[in-house]
matplotlib code that plots the C-alpha trace (Angstrom):
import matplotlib.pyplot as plt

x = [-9.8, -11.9, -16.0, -18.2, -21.8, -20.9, -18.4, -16.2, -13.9, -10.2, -10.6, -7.5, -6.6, -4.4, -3.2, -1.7, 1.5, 3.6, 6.8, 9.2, 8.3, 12.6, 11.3, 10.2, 12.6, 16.0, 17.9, 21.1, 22.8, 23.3, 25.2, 22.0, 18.4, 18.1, 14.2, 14.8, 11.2, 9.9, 6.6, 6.2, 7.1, 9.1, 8.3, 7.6, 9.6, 10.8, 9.4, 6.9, 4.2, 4.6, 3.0, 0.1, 0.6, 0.1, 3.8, 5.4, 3.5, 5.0, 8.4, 7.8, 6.5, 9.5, 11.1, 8.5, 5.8, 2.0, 0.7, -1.4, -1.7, -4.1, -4.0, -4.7, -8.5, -8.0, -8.6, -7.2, -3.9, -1.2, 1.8, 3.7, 0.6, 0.2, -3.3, -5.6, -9.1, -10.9, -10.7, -13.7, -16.0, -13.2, -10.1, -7.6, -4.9, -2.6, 0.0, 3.3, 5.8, 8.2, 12.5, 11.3, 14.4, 15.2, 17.5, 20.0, 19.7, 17.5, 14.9, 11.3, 9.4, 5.6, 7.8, 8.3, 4.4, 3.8, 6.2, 5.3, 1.4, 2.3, 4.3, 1.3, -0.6, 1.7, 0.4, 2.8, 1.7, -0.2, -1.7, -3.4, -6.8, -7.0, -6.0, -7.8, -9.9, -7.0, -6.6, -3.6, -1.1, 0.3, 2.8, 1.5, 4.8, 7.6, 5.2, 2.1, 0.0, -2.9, -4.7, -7.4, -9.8, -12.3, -15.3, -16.0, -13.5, -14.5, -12.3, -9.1, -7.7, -8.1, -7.2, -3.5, -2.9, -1.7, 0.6, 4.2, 6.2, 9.4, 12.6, 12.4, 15.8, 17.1, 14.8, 15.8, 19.3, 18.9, 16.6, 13.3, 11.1, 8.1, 7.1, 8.7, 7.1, 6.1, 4.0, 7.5, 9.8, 11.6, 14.1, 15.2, 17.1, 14.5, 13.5, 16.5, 17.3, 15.0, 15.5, 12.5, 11.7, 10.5, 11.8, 14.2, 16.4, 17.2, 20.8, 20.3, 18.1, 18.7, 15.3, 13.9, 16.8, 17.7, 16.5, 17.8, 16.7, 18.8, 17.2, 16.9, 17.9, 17.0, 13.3, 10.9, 8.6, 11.0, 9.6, 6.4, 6.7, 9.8, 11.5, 14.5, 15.0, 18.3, 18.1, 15.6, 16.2, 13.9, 14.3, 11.2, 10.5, 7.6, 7.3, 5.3, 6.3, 9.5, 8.8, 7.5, 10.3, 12.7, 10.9, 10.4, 14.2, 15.2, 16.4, 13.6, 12.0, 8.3, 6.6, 3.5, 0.4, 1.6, -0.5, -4.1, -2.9, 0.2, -0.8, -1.7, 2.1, 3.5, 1.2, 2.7, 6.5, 6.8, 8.7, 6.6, 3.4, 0.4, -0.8, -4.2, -5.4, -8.7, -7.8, -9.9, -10.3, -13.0, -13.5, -16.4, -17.7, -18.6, -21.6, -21.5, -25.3, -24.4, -23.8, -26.9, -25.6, -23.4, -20.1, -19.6, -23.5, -25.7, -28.6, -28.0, -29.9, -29.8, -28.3, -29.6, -27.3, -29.1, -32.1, -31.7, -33.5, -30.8, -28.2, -30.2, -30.1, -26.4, -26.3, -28.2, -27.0, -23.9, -23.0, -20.5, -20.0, -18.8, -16.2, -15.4, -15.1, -13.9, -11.3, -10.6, -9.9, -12.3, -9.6, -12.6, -16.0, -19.5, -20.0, -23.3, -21.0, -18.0, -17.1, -15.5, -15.4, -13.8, -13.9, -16.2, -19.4, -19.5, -22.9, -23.2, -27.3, -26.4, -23.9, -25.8, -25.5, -28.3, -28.5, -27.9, -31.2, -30.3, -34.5, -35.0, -32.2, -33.7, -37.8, -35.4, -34.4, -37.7, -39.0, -36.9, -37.4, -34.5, -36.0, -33.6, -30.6, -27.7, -24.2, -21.6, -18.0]
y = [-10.9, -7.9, -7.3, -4.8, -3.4, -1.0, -2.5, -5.2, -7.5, -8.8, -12.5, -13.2, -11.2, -8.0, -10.5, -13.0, -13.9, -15.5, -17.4, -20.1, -23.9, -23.7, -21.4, -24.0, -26.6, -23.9, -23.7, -25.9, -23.3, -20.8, -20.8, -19.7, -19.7, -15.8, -14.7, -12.0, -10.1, -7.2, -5.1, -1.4, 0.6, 0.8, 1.3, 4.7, 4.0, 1.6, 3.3, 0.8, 3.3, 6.1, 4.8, 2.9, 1.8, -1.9, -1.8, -0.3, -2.9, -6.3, -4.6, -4.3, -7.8, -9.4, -7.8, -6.4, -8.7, -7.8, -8.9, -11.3, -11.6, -12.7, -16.6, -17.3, -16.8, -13.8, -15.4, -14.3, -16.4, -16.2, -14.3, -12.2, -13.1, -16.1, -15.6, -12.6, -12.3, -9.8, -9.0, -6.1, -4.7, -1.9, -3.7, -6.5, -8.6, -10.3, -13.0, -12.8, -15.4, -16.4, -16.8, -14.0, -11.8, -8.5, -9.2, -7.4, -10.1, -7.7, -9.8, -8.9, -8.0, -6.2, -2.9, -2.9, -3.6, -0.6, 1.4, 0.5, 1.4, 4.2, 5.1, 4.2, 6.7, 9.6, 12.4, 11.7, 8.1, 6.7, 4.0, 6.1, 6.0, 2.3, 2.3, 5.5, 3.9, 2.8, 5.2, 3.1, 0.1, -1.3, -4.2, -5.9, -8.6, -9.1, -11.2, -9.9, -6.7, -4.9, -2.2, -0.2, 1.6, 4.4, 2.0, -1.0, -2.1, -6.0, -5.8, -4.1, -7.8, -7.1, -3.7, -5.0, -7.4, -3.3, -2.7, -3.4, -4.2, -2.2, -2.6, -0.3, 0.1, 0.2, 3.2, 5.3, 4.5, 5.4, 8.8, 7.5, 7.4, 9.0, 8.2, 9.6, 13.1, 12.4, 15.7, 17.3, 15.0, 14.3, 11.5, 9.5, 6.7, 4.6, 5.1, 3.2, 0.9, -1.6, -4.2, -6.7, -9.9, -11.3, -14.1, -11.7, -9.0, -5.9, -6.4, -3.4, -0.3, 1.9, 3.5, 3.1, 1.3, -1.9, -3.7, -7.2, -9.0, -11.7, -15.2, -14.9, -18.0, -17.4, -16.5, -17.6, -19.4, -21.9, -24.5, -23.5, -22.3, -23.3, -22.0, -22.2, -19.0, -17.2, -13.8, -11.4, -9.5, -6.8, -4.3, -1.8, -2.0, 0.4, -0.5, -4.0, -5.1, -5.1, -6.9, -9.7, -9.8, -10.2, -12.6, -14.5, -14.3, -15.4, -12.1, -12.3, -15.4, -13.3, -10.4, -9.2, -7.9, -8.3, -7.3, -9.6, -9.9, -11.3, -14.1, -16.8, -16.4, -16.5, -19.2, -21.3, -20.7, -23.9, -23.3, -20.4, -20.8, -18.5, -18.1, -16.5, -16.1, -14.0, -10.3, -8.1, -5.5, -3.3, -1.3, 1.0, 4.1, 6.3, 9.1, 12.1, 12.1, 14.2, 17.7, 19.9, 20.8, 18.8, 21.2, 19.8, 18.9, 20.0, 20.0, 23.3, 23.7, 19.8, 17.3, 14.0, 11.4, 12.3, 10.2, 6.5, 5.9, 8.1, 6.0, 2.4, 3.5, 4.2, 0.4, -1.1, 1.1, -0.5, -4.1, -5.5, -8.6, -7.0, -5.8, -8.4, -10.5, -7.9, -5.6, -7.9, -10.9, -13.2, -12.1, -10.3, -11.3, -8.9, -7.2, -6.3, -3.9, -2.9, -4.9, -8.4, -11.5, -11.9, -8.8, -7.7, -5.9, -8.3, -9.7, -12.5, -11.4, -8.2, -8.7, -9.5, -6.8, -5.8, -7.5, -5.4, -3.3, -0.1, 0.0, -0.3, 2.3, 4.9, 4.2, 5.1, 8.2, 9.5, 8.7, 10.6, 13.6, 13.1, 11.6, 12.9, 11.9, 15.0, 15.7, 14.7, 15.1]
z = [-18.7, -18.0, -17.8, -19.0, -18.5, -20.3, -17.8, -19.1, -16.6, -17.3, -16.5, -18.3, -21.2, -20.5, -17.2, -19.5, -17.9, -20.5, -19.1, -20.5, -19.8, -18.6, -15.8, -13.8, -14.3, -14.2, -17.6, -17.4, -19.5, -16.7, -13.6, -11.8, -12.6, -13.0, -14.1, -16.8, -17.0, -18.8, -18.3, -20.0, -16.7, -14.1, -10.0, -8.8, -5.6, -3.2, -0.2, 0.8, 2.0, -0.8, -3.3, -4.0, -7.6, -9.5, -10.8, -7.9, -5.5, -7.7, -7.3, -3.2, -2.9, -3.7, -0.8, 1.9, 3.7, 5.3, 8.1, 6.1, 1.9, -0.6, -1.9, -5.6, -5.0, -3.1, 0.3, 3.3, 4.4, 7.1, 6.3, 9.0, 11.7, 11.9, 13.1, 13.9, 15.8, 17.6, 20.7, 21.4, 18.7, 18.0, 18.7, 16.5, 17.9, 15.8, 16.7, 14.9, 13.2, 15.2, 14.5, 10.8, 10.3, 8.0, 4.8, 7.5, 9.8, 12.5, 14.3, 13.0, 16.3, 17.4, 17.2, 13.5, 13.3, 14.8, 13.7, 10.0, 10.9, 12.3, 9.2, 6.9, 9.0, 7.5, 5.8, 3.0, 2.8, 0.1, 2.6, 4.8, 3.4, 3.4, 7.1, 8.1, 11.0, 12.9, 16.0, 18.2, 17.6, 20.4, 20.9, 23.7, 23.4, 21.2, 19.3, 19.6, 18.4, 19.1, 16.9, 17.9, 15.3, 15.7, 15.4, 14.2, 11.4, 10.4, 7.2, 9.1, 8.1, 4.3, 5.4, 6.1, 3.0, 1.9, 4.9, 3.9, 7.3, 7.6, 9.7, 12.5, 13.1, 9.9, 8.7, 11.6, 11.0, 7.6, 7.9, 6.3, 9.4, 7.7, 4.3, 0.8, 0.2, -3.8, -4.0, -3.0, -5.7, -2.6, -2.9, 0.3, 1.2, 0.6, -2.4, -4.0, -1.3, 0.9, 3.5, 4.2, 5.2, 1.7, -0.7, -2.5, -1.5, -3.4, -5.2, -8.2, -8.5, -11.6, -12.0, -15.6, -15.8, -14.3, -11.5, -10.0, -6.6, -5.1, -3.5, 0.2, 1.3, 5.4, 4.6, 6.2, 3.8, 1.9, 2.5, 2.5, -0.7, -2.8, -6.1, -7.7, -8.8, -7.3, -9.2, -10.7, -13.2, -14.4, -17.9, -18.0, -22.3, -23.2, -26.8, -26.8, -30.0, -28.7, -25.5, -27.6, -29.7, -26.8, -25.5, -28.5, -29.3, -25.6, -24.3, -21.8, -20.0, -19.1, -20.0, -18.3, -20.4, -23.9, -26.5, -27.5, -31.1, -29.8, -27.9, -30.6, -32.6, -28.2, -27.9, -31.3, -30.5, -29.1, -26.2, -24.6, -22.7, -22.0, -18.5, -18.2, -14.3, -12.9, -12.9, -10.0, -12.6, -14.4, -17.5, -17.1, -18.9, -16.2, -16.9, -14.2, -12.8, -10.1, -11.8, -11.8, -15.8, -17.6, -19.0, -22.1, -23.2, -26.0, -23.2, -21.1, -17.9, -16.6, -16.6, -18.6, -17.1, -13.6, -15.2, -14.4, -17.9, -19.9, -18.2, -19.0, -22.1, -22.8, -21.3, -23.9, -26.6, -26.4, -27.8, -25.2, -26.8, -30.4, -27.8, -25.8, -29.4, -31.9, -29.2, -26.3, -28.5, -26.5, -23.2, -21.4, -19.9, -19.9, -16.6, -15.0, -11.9, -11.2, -8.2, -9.4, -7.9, -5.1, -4.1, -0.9, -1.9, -4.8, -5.7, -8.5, -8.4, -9.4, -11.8, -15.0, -17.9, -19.7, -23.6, -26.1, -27.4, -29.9, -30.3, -26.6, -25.5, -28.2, -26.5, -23.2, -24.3, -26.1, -22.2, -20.6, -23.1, -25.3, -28.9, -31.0, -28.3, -27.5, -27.7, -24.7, -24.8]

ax = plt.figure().add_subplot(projection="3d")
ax.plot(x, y, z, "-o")
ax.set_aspect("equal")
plt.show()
């Protein structure tokens, strides 16, 4: 759902993940247990550092790894390092997963760690800012790596749940050293094909299309984490009407985010489930205090959002729960910030929103020197 405040949090709602109970158990009316998915758009790329965007990042996870990911409850957990510490106040070593190997059978090594930081580092990478205190990487052994950061970094471990590893070898081979330019339209090698060490490899890329992953049956995690899927299949659908209707009909076997009006005729088909899960994500209005004159104001000459009693008011001038009930469906929780649970910075003391007070937000505004209210666009 989301939050609000006038923030509003998506706990579960627009995250409703809705699947077929045959999913888990494989359909014996198949061959294979293929996974036929729809969302309303398609991946930007396949170039693992181009592009840091929700759809394009589900797409890359099925075949690219991190150094570490996120559990369920957004802790930290072992993934392509097996375990991480610091050595000085400005310097990380991680120890890597032994016997891990590319879809192409190449060994993963320290090398391709580096290589893939150093890729991330780009100017043309979309990753850069969320690594941007790293100054060196080093392999110190095949299985080992070192990164050293301008100061103190004590998140660079949450830092690298972002940093898709890459194949060395197989980029130079193939010309994509240094990140898709996507300012530039460019189009590389690697933004249609990928090799990884992930679950599934790529089979299909038609962009806006088609696209299909195969089971990778020498990864790594098997039996850490087993499935029984051995194909993906994914069909971008904008319309959601239709999305639902597909899946209804059996065409599809999960959509992602389908519509809140949808849900309780999903939830009574019987043979469909609803999945709702904690989603780190905020809807906000945001009011510009830091213009000396707003552009688009009736007040000329200031700015009234630079007064923290303008803004209180705006909070308690709107009813968050007629939103969360009448909009959101009940799919959404009140939000007192914009940092969620789970997410660092986040405070639960500071994350109650202020009730809803029409009277009190207009004694606000008279304070401030605004009786009669004003005009913003």
């Amino acid at each position: 759902m989301p939050r609000f405040t006038p923030f509003f949090r998506m706990p579960y709602g627009l995250a409703c993940l809705v699947c077929l109970f045959a999913l888990c158990l494989g359909s014996p009316s198949r061959a294979e247990n293929v996974l036929r998915w729809a969302s309303q758009g398609d991946a930007l790329t396949l170039d693992p550092h181009a592009q840091n965007e929700g759809q394009t990042i589900t797409f890359l996870q099925q075949i690219y790894e991190p150094l570490i990911e996120r559990a369920p409850n957004l802790d930290k957990k072992p993934c392509l390092a097996l375990s991480w510490r610091l050595v000085d106040p400005t310097t990380w070593e991680f120890k890597l997963r032994p016997h891990v190997t590319f879809h192409d059978g190449r060994p993963f090594t320290a090398d391709d760690v580096v290589f893939s930081f150093q890729r991330a580092l780009s100017p043309t990478s979309d990753m850069r800012e969320i690594i941007g205190s790293v100054v060196s990487v080093q392999a110190v052994d095949p299985l080992t790596v070192r990164i050293k950061t301008k100061g103190p970094d004590p998140i660079l471990p949450d830092e690298a749940t972002n940093i898709f590893i890459m194949s060395r070898s197989w980029a130079e081979a193939h010309g994509v050293s240094k990140p898709q330019d996507t300012a530039a339209a460019q189009e590389t090698y690697a933004v249609r094909h990928a090799v990884g060490t992930g679950p599934f490899m790529l089979e299909l890329r038609e962009p806006d299309v088609r696209t299909s992953w195969k089971r990778n049956s020498k990864w790594w995690g098997m039996e850490q984490y087993p499935h029984n899927i051995d194909r993906i299949v994914y069909v971008p659908i904008r319309n959601a009407a239709t999305r639902v209707a597909a899946l209804l009909s059996g065409e599809l076997d999960f959509v992602l985010d389908p519509p809140l009006q949808d849900i309780p005729r999903i939830e009574t088909a019987g043979n469909l489930m609803v999945q709702r899960a904690p989603e780190a994500r905020t809807i906000f209005l945001g009011m510009n205090g830091g213009e000396k004159e707003l552009q688009s104001s009736s007040i000329k000459g200031r700015n009234p959002f630079a007064d923290i009693r303008v803004r209180k008011a705006v909070n308690m001038a709107v009813d968050v729960n007629a939103i969360v009930r009448a909009i959101m469906r009940g799919q959404a929780v009140p939000a007192g910030n914009v940092i969620p649970p789970g997410v660092h910075g986040y405070d639960k003391a500071l994350d109650a929103h202020l009730p809803f007070d029409r009277e009190g937000a207009k004694v606000l505004l008279a304070q401030a020197g605004y009786p009669a209210g004003f005009d913003v666009r």
